[in-house]
N, C-alpha and C positions, 0 to 999 in steps of 0.2 A: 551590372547585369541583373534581372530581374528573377526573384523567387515565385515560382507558381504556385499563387495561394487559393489550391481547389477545396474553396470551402461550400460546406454545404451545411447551414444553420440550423440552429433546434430552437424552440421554443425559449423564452425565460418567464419565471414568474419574478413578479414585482409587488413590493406591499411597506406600507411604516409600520407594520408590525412585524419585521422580520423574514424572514426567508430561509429554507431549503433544500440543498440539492445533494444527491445517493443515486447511488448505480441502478437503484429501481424506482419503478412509480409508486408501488407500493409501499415501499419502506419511507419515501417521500412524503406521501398524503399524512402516512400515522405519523409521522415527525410536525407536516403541518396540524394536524387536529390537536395532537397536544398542547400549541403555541394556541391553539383558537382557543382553548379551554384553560386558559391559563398557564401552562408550565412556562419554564425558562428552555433557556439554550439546552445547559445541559441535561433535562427530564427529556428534550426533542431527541436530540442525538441519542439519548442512552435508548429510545423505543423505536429508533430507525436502526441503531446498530443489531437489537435484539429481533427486527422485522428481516433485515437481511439475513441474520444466520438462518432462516424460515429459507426466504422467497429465492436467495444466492449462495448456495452451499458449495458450488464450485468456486466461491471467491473464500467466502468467511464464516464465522462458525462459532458458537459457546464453546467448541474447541480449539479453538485457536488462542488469537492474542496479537496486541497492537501497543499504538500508543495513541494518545489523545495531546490535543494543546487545548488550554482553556482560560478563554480572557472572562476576567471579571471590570466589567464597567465600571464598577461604581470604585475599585481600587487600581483600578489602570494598570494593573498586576495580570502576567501571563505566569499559567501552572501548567507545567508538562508532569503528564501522568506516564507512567512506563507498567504495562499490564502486558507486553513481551511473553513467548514462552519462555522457559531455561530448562537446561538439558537434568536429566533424571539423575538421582543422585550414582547410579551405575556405571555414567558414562565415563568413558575414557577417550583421550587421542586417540588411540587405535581403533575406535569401536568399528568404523564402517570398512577398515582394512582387512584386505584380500587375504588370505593362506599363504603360504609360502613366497610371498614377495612379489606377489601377481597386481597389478592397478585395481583400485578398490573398486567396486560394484557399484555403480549409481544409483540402481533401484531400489538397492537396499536403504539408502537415506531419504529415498521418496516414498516407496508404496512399501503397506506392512507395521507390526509393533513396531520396529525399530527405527523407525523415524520419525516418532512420535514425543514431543516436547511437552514437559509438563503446562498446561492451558492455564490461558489467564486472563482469557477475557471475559469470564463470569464477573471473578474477584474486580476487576479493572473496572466491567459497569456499575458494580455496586458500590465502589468505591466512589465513581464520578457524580453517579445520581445521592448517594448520601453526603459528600462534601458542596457538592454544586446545587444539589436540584432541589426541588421543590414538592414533589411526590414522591409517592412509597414507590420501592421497587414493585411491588406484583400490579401496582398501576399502571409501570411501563412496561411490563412480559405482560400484561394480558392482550393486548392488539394481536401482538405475533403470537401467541397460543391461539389466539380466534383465525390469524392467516393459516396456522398449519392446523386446524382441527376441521375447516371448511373446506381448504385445500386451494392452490393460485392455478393457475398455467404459466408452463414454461416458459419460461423466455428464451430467446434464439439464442443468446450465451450460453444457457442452461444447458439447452438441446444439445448446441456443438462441445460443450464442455466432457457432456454427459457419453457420446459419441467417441470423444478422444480417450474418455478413461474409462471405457467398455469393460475392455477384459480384465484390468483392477476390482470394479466395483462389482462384473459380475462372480467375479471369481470367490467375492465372501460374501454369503446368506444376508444376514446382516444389512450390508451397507446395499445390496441389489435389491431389497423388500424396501429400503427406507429411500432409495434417490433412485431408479428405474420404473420399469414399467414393464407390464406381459408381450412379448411381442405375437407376433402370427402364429409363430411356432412353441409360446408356451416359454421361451428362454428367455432371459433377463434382458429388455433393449431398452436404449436412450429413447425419451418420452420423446414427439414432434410438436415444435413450435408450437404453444395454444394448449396441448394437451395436460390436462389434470394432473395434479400430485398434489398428496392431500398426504402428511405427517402427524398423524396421533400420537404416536408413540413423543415425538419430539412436544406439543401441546402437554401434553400430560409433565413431562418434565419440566418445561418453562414454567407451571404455574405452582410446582414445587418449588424450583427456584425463585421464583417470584415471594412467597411466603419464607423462604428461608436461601438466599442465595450460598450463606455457607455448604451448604449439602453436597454444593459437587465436590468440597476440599476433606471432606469428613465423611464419617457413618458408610450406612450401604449403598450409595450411589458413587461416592469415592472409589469403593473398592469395587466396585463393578467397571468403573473407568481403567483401574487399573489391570484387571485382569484381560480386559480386553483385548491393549494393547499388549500382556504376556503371549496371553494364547495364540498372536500371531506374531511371536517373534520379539516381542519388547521387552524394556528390560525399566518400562514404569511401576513406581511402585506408591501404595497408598500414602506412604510417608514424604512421599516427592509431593504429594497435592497438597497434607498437612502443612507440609512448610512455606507452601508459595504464600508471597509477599509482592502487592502493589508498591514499585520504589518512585518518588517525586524525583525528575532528574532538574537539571540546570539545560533552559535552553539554549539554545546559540544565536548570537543575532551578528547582525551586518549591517549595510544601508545599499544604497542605491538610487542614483540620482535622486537621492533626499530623503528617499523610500524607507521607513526602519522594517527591515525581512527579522523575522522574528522565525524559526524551525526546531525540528529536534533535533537532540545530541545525540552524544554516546548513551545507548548503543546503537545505534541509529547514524551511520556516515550520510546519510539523506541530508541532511539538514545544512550537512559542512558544504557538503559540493554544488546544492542549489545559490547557499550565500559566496561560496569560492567564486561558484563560476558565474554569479552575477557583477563580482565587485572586479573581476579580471576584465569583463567586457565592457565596464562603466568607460575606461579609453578609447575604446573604437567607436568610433559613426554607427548609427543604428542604420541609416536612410540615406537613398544614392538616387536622387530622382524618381521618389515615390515606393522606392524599393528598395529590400533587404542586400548591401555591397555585396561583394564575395571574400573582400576580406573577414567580415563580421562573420561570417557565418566558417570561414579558413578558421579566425579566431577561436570560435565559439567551439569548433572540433580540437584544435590543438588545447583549451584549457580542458575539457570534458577529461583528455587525454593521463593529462598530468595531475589532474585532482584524483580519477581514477585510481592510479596506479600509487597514488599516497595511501587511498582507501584500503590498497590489501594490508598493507599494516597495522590495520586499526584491528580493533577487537573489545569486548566489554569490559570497562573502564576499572573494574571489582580486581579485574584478572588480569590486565593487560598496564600498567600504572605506565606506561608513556603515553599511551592513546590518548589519553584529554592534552596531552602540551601538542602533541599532533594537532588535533583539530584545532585547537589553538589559534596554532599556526595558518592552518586550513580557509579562517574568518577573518584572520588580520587584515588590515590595509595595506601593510609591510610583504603581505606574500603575495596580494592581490599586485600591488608594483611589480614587484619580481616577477611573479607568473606573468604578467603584460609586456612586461620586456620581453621575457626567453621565447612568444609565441611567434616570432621571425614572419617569414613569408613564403615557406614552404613547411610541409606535414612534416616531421622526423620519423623516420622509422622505430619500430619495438623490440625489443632482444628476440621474444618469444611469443609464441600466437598458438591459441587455441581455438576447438569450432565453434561454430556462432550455434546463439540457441534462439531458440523463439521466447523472448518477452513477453508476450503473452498481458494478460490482465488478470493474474490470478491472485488478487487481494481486490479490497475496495475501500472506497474513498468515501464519507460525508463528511458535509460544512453544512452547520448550522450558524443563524445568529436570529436574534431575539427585540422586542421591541426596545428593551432597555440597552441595544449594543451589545451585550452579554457575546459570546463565541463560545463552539467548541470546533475542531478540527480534530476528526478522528479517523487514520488509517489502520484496518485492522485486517487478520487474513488466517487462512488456514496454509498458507503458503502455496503450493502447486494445486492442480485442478482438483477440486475433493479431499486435499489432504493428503493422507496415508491410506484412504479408500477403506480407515474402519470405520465401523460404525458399533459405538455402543449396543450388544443385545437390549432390544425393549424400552430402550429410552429416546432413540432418533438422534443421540450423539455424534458427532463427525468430528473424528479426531486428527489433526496437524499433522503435518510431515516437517515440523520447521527443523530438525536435525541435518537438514539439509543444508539448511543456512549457514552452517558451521563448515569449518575445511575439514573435508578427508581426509587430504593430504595436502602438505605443504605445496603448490604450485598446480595444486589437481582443481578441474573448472565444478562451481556446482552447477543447478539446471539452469540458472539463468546466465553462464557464463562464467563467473564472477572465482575471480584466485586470488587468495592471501597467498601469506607467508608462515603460517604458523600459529600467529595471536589469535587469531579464529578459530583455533583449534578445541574439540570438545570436548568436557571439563564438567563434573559434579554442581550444581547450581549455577551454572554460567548462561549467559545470554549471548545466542546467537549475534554477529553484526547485522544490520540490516538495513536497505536504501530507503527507508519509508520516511517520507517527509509532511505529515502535515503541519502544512505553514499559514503563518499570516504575515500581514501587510501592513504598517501604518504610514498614513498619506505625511507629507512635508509639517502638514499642521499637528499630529502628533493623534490623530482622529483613526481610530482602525478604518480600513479601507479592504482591505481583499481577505475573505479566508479560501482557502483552495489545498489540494493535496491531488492524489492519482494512487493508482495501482499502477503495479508494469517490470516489477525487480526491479533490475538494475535501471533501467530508463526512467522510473520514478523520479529521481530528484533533476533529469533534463528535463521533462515535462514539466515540470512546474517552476524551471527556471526560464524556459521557454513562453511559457502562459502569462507572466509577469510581466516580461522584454516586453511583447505583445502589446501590454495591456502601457506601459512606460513609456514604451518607446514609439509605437505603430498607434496609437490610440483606437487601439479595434476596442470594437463592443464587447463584453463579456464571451458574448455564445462563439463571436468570430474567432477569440483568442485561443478558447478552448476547441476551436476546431480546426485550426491554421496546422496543415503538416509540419512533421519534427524529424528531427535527426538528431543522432544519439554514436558518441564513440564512449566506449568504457575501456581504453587501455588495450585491454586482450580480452577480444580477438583485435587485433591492429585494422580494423575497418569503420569504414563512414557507416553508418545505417543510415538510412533514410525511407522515409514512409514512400508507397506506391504513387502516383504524380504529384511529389514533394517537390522536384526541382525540372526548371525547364532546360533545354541539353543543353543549351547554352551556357547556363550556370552549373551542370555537373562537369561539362567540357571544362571548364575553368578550377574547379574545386582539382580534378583528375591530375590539371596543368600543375596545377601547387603541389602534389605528389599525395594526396588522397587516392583510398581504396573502397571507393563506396561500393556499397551494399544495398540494393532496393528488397526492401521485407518484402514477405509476399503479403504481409495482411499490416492496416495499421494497429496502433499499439498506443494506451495511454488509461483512458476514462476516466479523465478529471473530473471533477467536482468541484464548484466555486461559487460563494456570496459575493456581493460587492457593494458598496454604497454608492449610488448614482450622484450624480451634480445635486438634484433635488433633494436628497437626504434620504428617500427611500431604499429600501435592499432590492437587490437586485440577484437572483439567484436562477445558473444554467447548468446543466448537463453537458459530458460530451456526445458529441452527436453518436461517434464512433459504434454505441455499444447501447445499451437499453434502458440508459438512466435519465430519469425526468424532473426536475424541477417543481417544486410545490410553495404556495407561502401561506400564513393562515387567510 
């Protein structure tokens, strides 16, 4: 029975010098001009990551924090960077629990100081551009001080971003002067598609950090981050920025029909359940007469299911010492067997079910790669739309909500859905878990081949196990993979998602028959980002159509 693949293509750039693609055009071009001008991969990605916190503040941000993968060619050696936030040395298990034995407060881990995680993706770029790259940092924050001192227009992300976290953003002075605009009425409204936003305040800090990127962990611009997030409720403190540390982690690999999937670890379950659930599906049929079976795609939701629900037991690996034999286990060939036996021919039911949230796309994704094959893969984010919706007085900061990411409460959903058990639980120096996956590829002949990653929470690592299958199994084009509808089960809520004409009824009638609970989103959900090496040897680099990101090469 056939999958309806309503795609609708984007462009790709193509070049032997390299290629890259980021959630915007902007942050794109100044990643290509670097590559024309000489830099490497990672000088590209570090002036595209520092372009986006400018031009997408509703994804990512010098307030936030990510992680990067980074191939070096010339040593055939992959480096996982971990620039993560982690929670303030204040925190406790309890922090985001209610009074008197009430269910915690969601918004308190989303909007406000206190859901604000010490940042680290200053530390993280300057880490990547001085161990990898090739120029000074204030060489790669000068592009984005010139994007936010001339000012972009919004992008329709932006707009709807800006729209959905209205009353947050205009509710503090602050963050409504540095990401809004004067409406009709003189009150703070979300700027319209096209409309100017011009960040001084933000320019002026970049090319401080540019000459000195230590300054946001130290001195008076530390303690101005810090109090920031006091005076609305947090519980950061200057000594939480003093101590943050860039940690190198171990990443995780797999294979696939030949393929070596190379992602990230702990802290990071992205990585386990993209190679999980690719090495569970390597048994079934990809193709039934030009078309996606229904068992594969039956398949593809029952492992999502069971890798999922290993996932709440994970937690960072500092604090949590089973977590890494977990994932362990997670990448094996030995659980990939097992998990391809137990996936039967009907859905199993869940103990427990909580409500679905919207996925959303609030982080971003770039892949770079370079004329010497060089790679970075970096997904990075402020977690939910804006953040915590503060904003540093006078600098254009925008500070994380990733407190979020952590459990509340044992068995309690955060916004993207997503329940532990406890390990997740939030802790003095501890790193949130999180689904962020940038990955790469190496073809059969041991030649990098794909780099790719996404935003999306919890759907991030189906996405880009789906993007892969695609590219494996279907032999679509780049642009076709990354626009081929998806479907996404994470455990609980106990439902199919599936993107808006994902499937033709025929194939939902039959998915329903095997005892699925599908779900049609109302909007789709993903904005990968991906390089690739064509047959000819050139890069190959596209966008998802979904969202406003374009492709560039030098």
């Amino acid at each position: 029975m056939p999958v309806l693949l309503a795609i609708v293509l984007s462009a790709t750039a193509v070049s032997s010098r390299g290629a890259v693609a980021t959630a915007h055009p902007l942050a794109s071009e100044v990643a290509a001009d670097v590559l024309r001008r000489g830099g490497n991969a990672a000088d590209a990605a570090v002036a595209a990551a520092l372009a986006l916190a400018v031009v997408e503040p509703q994804s990512s941000g010098i307030g936030g924090g990510g992680f990067a993968l980074v191939y070096d060619a010339r040593e055939k050696k992959v480096h996982a960077l971990d620039f993560r936030e982690v929670a303030p040395g204040a925190a406790t298990p309890d922090l985001f629990a209610a009074r008197g034995g009430a269910p915690a407060t969601p918004s308190r881990s989303l909007d406000g100081g206190l859901a604000v995680a010490v940042p680290g993706a200053v530390k993280g770029y300057a880490e990547l551009a001085r161990r990898f790259g090739t120029r000074s940092f204030a060489a790669l924050a000068a592009p984005a001080a010139r994007l936010a001192e001339r000012g972009f227009p919004a992008s329709p992300s932006y707009s709807d971003a800006a729209r959905a976290r209205l009353a947050c953003l205009a509710a503090r002075p602050a963050a409504a002067r540095e990401l809004l605009v004067a409406g009709a009425d003189g009150r703070p409204a979300a700027p319209a598609p096209g409309e100017r936003i011009v960040r001084r305040d933000l320019a002026r800090t970049l090319r401080l950090l540019g000459r000195d990127p230590a300054a946001f962990y130290r001195g008076p611009l530390a303690e101005r981050i810090a109090r920031a997030a006091r005076d609305d409720g947090g519980v950061l403190a200057a000594s939480d920025l003093a101590r943050y540390r860039v940690r190198d982690r171990a990443p995780v690999e797999g294979s696939y029909r030949g393929y070596r999937i190379v992602s990230m670890g702990l802290p990071s379950a992205g990585g386990a359940i993209v190679i999980g659930l690719l090495q569970a599906l390597e048994r079934e049929a990809p193709r039934e007469g030009g078309y996606r079976p229904v068992r594969f795609l039956h398949a593809m939701a029952e492992a999502e299911k069971r890798l999922f629900a290993k996932r709440a037991a994970l937690g960072d690996p500092d604090f949590v010492p089973g977590a890494a034999g977990v994932v362990e286990e997670m990448v094996s060939p030995a659980y990939a067997a097992r998990l391809s036996a137990e996936l039967g021919e009907r859905a199993r039911p869940v103990a427990a079910d909580t409500p679905p949230r919207d996925e959303g796309k609030h982080t971003t994704h770039l892949s770079v790669v370079d004329a010497e094959g060089n790679a970075v893969a970096i997904t990075t984010t402020v977690n939910y739309l804006f953040g915590a919706c503060v904003v540093v007085p006078g600098t254009g900061i925008l500070l994380n909500d990733e407190m979020d990411d952590f459990d509340a409460a044992a068995g309690a959903p955060n916004a993207y859905g997503l329940v532990g058990t406890g390990a997740n639980a939030p802790a003095a120096g501890k790193t949130p878990l999180s689904s962020m996956a940038p990955t790469l590829v190496f073809a059969p002949g041991g030649a990098l081949w794909l780099v790719v990653g996404a935003p999306g929470g919890s759907t991030i690592p189906t996405t880009v196990a789906q993007a892969i299958s695609h590219l494996v199994d279907d032999g679509m084009s780049l642009e076709q993979a990354l626009a081929a509808p998806r479907l996404h089960h994470q455990w609980q809520p106990d439902a199919l998602r599936v993107e808006p004409n994902a499937l033709e009824a025929e194939t939902a009638r039959a998915l329903a028959a095997r005892g699925h609970r599908l779900q049609v989103a109302e909007r789709p959900w993903g904005n990968a980002q991906a390089v690739r090496r064509r047959p000819d040897g050139r890069w190959e680099a596209a966008s998802d159509p979904r969202y406003d990101g374009a492709p560039s090469a030098p």
